[in-house]
Steps between C-alpha positions, in 0.01 A plus 500: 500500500672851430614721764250759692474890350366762713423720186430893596587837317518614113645282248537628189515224162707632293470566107735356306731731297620515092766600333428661178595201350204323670700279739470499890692733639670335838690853560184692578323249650745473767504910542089459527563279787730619666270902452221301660615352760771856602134660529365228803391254249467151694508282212458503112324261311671335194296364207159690580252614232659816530778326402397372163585126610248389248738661186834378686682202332628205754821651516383839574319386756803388671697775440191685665531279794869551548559823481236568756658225758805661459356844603242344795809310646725821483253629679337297738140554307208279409537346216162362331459324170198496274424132438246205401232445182183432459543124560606351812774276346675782320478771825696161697781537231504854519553496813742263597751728297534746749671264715769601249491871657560467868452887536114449444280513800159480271298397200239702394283252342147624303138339573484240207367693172293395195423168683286665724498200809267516771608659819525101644766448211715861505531383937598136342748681243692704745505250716683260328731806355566569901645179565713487192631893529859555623382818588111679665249551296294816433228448360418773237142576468399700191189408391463733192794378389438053559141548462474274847351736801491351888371597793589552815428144610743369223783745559457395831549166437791574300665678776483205711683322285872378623747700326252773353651867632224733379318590191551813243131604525442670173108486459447821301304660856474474827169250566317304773731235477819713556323605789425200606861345410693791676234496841615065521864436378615177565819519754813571271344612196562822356244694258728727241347790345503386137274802329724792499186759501365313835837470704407752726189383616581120524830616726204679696302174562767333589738379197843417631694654162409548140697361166408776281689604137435881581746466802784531183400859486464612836673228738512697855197667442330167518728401776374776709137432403550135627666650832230747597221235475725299689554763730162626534578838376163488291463865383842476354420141329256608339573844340846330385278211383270683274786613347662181438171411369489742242835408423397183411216586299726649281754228463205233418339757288643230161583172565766444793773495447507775208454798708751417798736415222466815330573733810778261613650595188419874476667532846823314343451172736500238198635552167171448301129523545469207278258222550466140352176412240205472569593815701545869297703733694285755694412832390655817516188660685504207757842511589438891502180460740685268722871733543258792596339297728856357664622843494197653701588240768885572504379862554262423783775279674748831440244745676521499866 
């Protein structure tokens, strides 16, 4: 059974950088993670959506993988890799690789998509993953994305489950069953803000951290958010948190991770914007919409 995770704080999964030449670019990469976590980062997350794992070749992948071990072992971060498939067999193989990277602490593993199990058979799926994994499991719950919603009951049951850390709740809102989830958390189970709009208020009701793509652009502002609901210091949380959120409206505004990609460049942090088909790089009034709205926030942190 894999090794206990006491997950907490912002983790930020990380695009994944081109050279103009279209290749992976390990150089930047490294500088991202290293930006990240300098800003109170507690862990990145290799091979994310945001990471365009889907359009990454085998040995990308890898390179992916090692270049952000090297970084989380340099410096003492979490290191958590996007993992598993739609069928159970092929999220096993998956992830009996990362035994190959001692530096990772986590999987990230997605509710089963296009098959569309029942709840009994998603519990039955991550529970055989959880006894194969070298590493925890968090379960990533996005149902807009696997077309496969649960309720509290079943994310309950999940988080029972030996070896299953937490779950990236991603649900598009913030519903009876979040509220429900977050009011009856099974002992050692962690739910991570996985909507970056919504961050603020699930940290409110009781979210112990958040794995959100926006965190590239403004790192320690969402470290402070997290520490003033943890805190208590409401009034703060939530003015910083509205502004977080509108933020994050703006880097979603085309299809992640277009936008974040497109500041990240503008500000001279990677050396393209470029994104792999089916993705089209974002637009120059989306990347405009979401500087102006990073800038207003680096001026509010500025004024005393």
């Amino acid at each position: 059974m894999a090794q206990d995770l006491s997950l907490h704080g912002i983790h930020v999964p990380l695009v994944t950088p081109f050279t103009a030449a279209g290749a992976v670019d390990p150089g930047a990469l490294e500088a991202l993670a290293h930006q990240v976590l300098d800003e109170g980062a507690d862990g990145i997350v290799a091979l994310g959506t945001t990471g365009e794992a889907a359009t990454l070749d085998g040995a990308e992948r890898d390179l992916v993988v090692d270049v952000c071990a090297r970084a989380c072992r340099e410096r003492g971060a979490v290191l958590t890799v996007g993992a598993g498939a739609s069928g159970t067999r092929a999220s096993e193989a998956a992830l009996e690789r990362l035994a190959r990277w001692p530096q990772a602490r986590a999987a990230l593993v997605a509710v089963p998509s296009f098959l569309r199990p029942s709840a009994a058979g998603v519990v039955a799926h991550f529970t055989r993953l959880a006894q194969v994994s070298p590493v925890p499991l968090i379960v990533y719950h996005i149902p807009y994305r696997t077309g496969q919603p649960l309720d509290a009951a079943a994310l309950r049951a999940l988080g029972e489950l030996p070896g299953v850390a937490g779950v990236k709740h991603a649900v598009g809102g913030i519903d009876q069953d979040t509220v429900a989830l977050l009011g009856d958390l099974p002992d050692g189970f962690a739910v991570m803000a996985g909507d970056d709009a919504y961050a603020s208020p699930l940290l409110a009701l009781g979210a112990a951290g958040a794995i959100l793509a926006s965190a590239h652009l403004a790192t320690a502002r969402f470290v402070e958010l997290a520490a003033a609901w943890r805190a208590g210091e409401a009034a703060r949380a939530r003015e910083l948190g509205h502004a977080l959120a509108r933020l994050s409206a703006a880097a979603f505004a085309e299809p992640n991770p277009v936008v974040i990609k497109g500041v990240l460049h503008a500000r001279g942090r990677i050396p393209t914007p470029d994104v792999r088909l089916p993705l089209l790089p974002a637009s120059g009034a989306a990347v405009r919409a979401a500087l102006d709205q990073l800038e207003q926030l680096e001026q509010a942190a500025k004024t005393p």
